[in-house]
PQR file with spaces between the fields and no chain letter, atoms N, CA, C, O and H, PARSE charges and radii, in Angstrom:
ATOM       1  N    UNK     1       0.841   -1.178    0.000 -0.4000 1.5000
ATOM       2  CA   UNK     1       0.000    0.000    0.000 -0.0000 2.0000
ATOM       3  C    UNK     1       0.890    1.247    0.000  0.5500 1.7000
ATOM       4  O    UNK     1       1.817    1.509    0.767 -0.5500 1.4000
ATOM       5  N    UNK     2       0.354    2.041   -1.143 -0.4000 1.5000
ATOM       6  CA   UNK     2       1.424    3.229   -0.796 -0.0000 2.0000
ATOM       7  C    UNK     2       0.939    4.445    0.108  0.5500 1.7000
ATOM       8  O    UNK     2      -0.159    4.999    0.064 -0.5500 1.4000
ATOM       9  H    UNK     2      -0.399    1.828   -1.766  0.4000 1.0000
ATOM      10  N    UNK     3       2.011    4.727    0.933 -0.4000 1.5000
ATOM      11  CA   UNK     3       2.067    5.950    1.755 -0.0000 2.0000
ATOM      12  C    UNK     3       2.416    6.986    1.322  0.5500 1.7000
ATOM      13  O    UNK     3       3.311    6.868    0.484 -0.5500 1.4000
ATOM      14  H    UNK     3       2.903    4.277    0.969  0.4000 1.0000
ATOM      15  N    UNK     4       1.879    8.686    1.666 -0.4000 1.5000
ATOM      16  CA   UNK     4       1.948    9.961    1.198 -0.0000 2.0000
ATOM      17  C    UNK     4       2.498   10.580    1.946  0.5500 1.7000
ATOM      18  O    UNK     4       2.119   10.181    3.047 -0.5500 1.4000
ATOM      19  H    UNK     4       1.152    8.781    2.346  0.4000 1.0000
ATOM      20  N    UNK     5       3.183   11.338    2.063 -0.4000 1.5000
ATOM      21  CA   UNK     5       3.665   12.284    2.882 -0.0000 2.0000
ATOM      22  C    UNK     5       3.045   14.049    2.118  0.5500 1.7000
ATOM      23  O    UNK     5       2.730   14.080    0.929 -0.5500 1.4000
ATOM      24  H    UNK     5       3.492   11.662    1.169  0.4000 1.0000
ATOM      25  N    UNK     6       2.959   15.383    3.020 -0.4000 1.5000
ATOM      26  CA   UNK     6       2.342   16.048    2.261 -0.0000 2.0000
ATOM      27  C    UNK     6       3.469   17.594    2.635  0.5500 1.7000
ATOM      28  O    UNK     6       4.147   17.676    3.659 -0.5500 1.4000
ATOM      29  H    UNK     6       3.215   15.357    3.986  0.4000 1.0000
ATOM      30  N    UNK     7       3.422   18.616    1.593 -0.4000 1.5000
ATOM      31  CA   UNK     7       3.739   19.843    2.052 -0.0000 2.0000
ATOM      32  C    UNK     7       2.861   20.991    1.427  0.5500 1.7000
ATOM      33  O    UNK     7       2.322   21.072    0.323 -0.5500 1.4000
ATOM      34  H    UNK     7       2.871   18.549    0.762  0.4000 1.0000
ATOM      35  N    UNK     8       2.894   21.770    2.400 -0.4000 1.5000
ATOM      36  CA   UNK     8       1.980   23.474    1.889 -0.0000 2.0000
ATOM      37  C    UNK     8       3.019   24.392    1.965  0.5500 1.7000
ATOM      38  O    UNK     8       3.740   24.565    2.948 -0.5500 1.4000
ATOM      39  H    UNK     8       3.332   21.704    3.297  0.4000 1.0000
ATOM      40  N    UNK     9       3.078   24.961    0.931 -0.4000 1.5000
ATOM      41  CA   UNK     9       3.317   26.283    0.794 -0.0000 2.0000
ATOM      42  C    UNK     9       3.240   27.096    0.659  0.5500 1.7000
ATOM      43  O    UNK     9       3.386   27.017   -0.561 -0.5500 1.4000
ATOM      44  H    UNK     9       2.492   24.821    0.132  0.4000 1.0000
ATOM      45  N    UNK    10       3.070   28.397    0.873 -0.4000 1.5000
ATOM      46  CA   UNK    10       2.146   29.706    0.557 -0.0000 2.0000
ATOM      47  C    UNK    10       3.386   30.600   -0.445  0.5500 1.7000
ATOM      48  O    UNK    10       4.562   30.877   -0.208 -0.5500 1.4000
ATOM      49  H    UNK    10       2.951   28.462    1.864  0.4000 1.0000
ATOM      50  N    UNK    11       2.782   30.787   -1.249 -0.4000 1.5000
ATOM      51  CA   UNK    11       3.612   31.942   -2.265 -0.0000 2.0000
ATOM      52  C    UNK    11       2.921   33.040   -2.419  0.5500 1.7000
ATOM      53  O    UNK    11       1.731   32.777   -2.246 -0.5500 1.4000
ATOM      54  H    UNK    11       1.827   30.562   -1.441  0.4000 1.0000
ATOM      55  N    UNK    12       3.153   34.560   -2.752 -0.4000 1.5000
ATOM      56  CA   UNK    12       2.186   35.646   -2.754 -0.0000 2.0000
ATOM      57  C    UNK    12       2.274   35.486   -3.787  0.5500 1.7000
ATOM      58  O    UNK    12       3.352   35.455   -4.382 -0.5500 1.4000
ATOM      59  H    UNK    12       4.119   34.774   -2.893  0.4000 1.0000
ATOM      60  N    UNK    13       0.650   35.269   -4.538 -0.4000 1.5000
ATOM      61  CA   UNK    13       0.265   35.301   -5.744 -0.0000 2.0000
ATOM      62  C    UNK    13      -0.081   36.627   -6.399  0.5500 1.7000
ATOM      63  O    UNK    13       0.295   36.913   -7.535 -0.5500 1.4000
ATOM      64  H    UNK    13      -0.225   35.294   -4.055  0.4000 1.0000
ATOM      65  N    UNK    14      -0.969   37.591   -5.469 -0.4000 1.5000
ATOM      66  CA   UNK    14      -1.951   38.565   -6.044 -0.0000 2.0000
ATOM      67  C    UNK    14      -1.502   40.002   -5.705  0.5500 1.7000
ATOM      68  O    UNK    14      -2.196   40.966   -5.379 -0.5500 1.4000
ATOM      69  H    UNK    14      -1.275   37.359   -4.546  0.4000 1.0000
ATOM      70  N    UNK    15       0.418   39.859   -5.934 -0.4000 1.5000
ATOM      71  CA   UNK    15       1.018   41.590   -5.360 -0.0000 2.0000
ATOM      72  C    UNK    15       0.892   42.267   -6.953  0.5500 1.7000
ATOM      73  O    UNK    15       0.863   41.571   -7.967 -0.5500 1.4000
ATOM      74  H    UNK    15       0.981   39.077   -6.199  0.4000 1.0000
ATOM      75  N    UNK    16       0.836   43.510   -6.945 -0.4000 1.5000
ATOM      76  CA   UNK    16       0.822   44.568   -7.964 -0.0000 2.0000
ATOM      77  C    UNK    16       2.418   44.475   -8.464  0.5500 1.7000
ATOM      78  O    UNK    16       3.377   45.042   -7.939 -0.5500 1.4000
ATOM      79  H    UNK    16       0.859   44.076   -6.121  0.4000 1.0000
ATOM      80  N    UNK    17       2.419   44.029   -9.055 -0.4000 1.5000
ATOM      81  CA   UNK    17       4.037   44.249   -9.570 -0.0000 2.0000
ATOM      82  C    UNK    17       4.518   44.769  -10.992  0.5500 1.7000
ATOM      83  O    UNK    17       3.765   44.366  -11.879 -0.5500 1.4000
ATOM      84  H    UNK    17       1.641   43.569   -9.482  0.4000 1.0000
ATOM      85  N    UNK    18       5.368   45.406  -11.362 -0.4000 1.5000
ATOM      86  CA   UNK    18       5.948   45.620  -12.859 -0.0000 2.0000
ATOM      87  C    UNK    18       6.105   44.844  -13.577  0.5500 1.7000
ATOM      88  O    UNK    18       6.352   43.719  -13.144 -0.5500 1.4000
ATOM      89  H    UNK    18       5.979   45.733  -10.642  0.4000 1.0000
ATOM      90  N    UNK    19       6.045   45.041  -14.837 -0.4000 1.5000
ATOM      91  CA   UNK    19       6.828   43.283  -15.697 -0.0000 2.0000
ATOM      92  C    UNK    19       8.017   43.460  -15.531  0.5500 1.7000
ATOM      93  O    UNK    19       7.297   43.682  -16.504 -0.5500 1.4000
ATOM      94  H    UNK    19       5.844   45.955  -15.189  0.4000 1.0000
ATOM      95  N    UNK    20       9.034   43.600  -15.362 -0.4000 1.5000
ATOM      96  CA   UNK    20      10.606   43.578  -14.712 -0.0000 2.0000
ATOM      97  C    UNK    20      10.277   42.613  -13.508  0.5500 1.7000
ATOM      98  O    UNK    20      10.733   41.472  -13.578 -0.5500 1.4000
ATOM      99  H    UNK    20       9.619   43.419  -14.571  0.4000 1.0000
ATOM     100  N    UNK    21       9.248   43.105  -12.003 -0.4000 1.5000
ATOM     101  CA   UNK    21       9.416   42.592  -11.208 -0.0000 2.0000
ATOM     102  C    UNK    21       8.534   41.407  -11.004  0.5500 1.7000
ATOM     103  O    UNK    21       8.709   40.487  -10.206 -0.5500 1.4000
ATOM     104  H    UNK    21       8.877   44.033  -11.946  0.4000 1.0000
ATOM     105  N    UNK    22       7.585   41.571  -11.829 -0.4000 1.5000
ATOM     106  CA   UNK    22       6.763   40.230  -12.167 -0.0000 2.0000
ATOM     107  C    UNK    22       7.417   38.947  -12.840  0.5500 1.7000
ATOM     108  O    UNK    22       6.956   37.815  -12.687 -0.5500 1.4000
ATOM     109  H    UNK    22       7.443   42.319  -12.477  0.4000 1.0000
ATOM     110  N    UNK    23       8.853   39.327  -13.811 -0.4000 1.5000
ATOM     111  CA   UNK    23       9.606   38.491  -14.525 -0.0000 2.0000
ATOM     112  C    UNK    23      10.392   37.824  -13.536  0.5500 1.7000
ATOM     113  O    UNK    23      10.724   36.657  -13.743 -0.5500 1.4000
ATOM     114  H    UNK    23       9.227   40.246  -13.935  0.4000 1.0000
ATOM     115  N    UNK    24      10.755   38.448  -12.422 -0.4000 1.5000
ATOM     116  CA   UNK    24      11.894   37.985  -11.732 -0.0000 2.0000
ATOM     117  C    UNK    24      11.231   37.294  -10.671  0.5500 1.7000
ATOM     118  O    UNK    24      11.958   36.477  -10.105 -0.5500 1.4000
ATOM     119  H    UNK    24      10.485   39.397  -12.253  0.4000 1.0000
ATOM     120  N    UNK    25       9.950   37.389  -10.195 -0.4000 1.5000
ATOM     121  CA   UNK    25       9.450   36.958   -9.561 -0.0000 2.0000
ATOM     122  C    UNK    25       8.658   35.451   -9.958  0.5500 1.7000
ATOM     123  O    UNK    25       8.536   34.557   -9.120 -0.5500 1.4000
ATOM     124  H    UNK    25       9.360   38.052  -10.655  0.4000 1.0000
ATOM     125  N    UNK    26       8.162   35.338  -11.343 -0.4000 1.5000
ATOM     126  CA   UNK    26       8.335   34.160  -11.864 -0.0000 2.0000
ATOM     127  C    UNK    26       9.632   33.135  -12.137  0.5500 1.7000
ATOM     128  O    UNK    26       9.777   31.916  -12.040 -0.5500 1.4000
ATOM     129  H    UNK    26       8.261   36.064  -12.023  0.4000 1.0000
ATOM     130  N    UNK    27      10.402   34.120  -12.483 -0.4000 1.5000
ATOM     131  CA   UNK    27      12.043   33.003  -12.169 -0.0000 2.0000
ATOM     132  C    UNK    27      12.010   32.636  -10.873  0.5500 1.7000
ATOM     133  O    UNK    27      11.863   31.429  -10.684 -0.5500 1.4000
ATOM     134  H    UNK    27      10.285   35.110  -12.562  0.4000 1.0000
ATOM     135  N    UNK    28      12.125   33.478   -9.723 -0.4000 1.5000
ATOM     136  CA   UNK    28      11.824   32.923   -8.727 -0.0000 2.0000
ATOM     137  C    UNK    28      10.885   31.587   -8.252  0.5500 1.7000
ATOM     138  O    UNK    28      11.338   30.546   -7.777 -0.5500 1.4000
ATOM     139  H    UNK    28      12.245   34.459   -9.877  0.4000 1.0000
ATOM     140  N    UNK    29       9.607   31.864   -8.482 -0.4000 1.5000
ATOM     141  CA   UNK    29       8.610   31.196   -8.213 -0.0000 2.0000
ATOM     142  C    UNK    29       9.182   29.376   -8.792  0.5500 1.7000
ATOM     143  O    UNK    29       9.188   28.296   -8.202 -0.5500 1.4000
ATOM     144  H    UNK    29       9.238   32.710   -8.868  0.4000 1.0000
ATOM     145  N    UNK    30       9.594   29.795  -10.184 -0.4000 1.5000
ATOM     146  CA   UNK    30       9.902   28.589  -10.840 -0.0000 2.0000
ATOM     147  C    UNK    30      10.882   27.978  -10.566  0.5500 1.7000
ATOM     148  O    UNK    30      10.793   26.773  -10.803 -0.5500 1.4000
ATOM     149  H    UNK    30       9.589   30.673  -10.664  0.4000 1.0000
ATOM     150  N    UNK    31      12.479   28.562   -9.852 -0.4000 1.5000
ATOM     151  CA   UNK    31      13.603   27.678   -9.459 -0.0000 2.0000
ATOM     152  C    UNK    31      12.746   27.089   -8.178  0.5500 1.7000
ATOM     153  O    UNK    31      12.638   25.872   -8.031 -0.5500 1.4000
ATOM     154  H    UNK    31      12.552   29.540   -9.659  0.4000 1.0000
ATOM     155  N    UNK    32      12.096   28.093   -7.191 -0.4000 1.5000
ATOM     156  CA   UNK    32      11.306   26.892   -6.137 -0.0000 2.0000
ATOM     157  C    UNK    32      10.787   25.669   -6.387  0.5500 1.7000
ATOM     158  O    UNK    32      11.119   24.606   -5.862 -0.5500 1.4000
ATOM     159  H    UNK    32      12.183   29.082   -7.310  0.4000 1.0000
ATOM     160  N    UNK    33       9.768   25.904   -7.398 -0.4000 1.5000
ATOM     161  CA   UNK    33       8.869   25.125   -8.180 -0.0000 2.0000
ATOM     162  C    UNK    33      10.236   23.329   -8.320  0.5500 1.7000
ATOM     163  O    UNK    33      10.440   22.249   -7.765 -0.5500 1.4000
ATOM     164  H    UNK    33       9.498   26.768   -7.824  0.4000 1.0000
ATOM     165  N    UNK    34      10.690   24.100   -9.339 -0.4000 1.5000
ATOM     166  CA   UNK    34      11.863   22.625  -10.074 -0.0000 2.0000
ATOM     167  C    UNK    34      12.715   22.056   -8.274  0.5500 1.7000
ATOM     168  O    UNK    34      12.931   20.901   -7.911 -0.5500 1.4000
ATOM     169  H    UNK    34      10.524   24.977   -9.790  0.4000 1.0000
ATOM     170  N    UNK    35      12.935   23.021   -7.709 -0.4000 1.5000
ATOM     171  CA   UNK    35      13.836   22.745   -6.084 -0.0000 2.0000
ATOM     172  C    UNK    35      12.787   21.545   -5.488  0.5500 1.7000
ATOM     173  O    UNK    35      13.246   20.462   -5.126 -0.5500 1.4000
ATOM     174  H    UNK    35      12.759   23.960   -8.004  0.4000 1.0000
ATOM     175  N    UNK    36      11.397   21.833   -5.424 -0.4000 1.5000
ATOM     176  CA   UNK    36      10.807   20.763   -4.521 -0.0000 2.0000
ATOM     177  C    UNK    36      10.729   19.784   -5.712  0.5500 1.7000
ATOM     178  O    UNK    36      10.861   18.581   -5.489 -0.5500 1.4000
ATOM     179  H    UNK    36      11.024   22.713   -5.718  0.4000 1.0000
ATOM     180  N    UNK    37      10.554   20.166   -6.766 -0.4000 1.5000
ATOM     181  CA   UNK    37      10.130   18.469   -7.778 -0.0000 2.0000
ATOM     182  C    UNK    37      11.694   17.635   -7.924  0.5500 1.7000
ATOM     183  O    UNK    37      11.677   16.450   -8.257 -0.5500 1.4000
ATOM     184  H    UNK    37      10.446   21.143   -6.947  0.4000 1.0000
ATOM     185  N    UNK    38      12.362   17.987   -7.787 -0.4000 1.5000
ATOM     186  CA   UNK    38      13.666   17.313   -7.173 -0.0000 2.0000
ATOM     187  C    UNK    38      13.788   16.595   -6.380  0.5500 1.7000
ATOM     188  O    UNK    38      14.377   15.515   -6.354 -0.5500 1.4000
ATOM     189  H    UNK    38      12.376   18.949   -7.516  0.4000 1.0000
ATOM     190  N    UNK    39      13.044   17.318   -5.386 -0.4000 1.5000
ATOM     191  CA   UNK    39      13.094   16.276   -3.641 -0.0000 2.0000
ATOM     192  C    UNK    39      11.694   15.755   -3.779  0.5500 1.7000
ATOM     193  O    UNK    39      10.864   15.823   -2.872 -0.5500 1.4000
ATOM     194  H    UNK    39      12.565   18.196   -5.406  0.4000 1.0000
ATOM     195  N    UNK    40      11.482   15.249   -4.918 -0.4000 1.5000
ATOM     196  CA   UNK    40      10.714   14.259   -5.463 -0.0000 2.0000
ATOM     197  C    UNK    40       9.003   15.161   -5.051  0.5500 1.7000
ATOM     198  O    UNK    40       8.029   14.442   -5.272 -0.5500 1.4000
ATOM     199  H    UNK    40      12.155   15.193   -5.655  0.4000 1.0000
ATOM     200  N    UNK    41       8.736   16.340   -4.603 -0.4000 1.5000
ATOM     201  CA   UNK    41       7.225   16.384   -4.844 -0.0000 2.0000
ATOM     202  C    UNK    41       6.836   16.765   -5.768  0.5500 1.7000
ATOM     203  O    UNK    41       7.519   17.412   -6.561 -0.5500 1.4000
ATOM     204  H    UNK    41       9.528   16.925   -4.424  0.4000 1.0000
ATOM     205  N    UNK    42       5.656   16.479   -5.928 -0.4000 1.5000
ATOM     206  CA   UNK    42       4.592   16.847   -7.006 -0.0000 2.0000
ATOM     207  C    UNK    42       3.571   17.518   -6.895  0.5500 1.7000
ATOM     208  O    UNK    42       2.727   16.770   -6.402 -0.5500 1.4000
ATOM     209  H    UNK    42       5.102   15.953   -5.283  0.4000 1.0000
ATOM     210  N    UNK    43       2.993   18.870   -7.131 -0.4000 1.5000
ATOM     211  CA   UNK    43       2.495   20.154   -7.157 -0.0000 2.0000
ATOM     212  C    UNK    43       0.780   19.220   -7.269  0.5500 1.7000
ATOM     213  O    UNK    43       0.446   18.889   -8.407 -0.5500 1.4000
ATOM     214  H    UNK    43       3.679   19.477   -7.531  0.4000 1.0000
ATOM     215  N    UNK    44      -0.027   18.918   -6.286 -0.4000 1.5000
ATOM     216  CA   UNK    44      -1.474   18.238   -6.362 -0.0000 2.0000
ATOM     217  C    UNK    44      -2.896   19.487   -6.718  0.5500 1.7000
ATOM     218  O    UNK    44      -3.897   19.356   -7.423 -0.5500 1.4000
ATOM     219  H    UNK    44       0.244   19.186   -5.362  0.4000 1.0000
ATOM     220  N    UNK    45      -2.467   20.511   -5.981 -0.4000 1.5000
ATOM     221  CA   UNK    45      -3.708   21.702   -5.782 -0.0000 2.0000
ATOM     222  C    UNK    45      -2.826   22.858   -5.549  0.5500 1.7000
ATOM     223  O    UNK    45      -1.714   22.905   -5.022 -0.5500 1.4000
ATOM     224  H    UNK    45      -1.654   20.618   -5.408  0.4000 1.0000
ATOM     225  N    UNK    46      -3.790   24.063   -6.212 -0.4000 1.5000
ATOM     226  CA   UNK    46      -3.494   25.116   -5.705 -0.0000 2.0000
ATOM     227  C    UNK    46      -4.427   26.028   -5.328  0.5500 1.7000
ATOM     228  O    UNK    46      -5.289   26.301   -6.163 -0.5500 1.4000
ATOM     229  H    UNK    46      -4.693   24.025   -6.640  0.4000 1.0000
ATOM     230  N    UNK    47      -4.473   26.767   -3.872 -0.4000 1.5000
ATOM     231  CA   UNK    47      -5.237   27.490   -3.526 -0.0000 2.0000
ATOM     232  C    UNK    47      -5.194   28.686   -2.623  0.5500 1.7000
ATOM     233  O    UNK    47      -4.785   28.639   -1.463 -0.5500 1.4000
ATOM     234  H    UNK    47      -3.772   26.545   -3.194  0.4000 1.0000
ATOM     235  N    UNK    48      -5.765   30.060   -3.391 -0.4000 1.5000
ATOM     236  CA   UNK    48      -5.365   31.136   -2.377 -0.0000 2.0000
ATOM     237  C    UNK    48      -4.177   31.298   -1.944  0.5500 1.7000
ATOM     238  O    UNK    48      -4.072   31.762   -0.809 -0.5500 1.4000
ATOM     239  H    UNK    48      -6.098   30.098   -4.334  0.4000 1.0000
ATOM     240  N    UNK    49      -3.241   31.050   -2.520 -0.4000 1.5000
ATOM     241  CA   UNK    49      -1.934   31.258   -2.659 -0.0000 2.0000
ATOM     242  C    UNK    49      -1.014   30.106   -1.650  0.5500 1.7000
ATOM     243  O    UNK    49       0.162   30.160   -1.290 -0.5500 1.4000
ATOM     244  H    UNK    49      -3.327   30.673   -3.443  0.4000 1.0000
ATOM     245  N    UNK    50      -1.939   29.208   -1.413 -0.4000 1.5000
ATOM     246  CA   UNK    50      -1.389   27.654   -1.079 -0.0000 2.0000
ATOM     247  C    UNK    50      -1.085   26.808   -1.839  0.5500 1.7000
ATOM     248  O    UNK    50      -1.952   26.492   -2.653 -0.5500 1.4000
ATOM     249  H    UNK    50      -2.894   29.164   -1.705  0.4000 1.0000
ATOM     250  N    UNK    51       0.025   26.215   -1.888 -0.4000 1.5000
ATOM     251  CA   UNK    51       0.473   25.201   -3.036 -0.0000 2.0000
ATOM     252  C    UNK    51       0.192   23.731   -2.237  0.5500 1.7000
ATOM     253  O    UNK    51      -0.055   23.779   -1.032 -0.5500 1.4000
ATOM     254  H    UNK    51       0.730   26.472   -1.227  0.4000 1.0000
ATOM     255  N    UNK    52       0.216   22.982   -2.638 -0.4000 1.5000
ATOM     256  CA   UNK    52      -0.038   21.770   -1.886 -0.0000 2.0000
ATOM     257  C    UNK    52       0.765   20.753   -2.705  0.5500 1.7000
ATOM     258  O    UNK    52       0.584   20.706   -3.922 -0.5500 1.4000
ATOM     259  H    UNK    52       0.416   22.943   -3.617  0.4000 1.0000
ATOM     260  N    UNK    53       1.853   19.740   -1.961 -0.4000 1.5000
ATOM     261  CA   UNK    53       2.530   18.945   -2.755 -0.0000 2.0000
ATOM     262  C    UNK    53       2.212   17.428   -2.052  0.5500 1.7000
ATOM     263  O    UNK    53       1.633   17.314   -0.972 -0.5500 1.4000
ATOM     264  H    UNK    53       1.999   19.778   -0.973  0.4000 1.0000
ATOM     265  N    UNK    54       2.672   16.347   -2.826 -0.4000 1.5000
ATOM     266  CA   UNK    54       2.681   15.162   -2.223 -0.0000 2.0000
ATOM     267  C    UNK    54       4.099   14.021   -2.432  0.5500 1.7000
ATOM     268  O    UNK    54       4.839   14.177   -3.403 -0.5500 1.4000
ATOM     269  H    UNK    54       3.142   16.440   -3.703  0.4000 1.0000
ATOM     270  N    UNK    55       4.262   13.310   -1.789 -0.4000 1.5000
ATOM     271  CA   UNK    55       5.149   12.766   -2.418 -0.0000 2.0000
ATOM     272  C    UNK    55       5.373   11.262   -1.927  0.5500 1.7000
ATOM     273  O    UNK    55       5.166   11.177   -0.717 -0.5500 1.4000
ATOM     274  H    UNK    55       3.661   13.183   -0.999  0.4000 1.0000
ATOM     275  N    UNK    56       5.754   10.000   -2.545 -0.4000 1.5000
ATOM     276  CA   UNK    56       5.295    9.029   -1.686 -0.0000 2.0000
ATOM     277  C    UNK    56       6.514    8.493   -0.822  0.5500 1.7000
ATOM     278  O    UNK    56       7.646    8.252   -1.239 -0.5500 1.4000
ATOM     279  H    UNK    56       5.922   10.069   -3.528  0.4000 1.0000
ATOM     280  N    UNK    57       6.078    8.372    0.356 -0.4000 1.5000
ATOM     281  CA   UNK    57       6.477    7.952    2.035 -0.0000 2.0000
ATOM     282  C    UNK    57       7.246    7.077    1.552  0.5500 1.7000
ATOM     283  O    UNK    57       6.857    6.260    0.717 -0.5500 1.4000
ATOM     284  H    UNK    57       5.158    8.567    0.695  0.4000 1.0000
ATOM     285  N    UNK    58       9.017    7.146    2.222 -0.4000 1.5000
ATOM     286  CA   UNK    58       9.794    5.984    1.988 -0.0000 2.0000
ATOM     287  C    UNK    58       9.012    4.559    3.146  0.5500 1.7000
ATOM     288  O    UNK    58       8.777    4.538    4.355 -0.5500 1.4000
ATOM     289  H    UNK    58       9.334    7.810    2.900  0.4000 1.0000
ATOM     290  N    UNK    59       8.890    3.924    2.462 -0.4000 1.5000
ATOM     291  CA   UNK    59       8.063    2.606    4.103 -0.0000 2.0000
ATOM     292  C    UNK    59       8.854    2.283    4.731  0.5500 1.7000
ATOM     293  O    UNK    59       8.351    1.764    5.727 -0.5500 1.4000
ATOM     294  H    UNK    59       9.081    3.941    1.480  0.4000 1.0000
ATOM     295  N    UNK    60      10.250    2.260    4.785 -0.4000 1.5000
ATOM     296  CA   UNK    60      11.310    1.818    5.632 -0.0000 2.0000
ATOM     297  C    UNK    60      10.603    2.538    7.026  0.5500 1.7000
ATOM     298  O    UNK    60      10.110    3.649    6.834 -0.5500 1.4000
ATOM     299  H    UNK    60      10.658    2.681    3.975  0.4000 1.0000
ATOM     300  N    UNK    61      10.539    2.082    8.148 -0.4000 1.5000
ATOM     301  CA   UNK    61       9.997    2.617    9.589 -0.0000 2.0000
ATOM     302  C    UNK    61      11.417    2.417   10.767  0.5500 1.7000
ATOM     303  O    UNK    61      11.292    2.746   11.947 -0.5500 1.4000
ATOM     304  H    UNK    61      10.939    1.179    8.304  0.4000 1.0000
């Protein structure tokens, strides 16, 4: 049976920004983004500026 392990993250989605600072702030957003899918999670929901990841539980106890 597989086991889940879970993480939330909150990112500010809805600031007023420039396209300069909106650009850099998507680079941003996105090296995070690729950083957790590395340490193997996977992006399930997003809400209100909650990200929600999952990833499955090593079973070793």
């Amino acid at each position: 049976m597989k086991r889940w392990e879970y993480k939330v993250v909150t990112i500010a989605t809805n600031a007023t920004l420039t396209t300069k600072q909106y650009e850099k702030a998507a680079q941003e957003f996105e090296e995070r983004l690729n950083a957790l899918g590395a340490e193997g999670w996977e992006m399930v929901q997003r809400a209100d500026g909650f990200f929600f990841f999952k990833r499955e539980k090593n079973n070793s106890f």
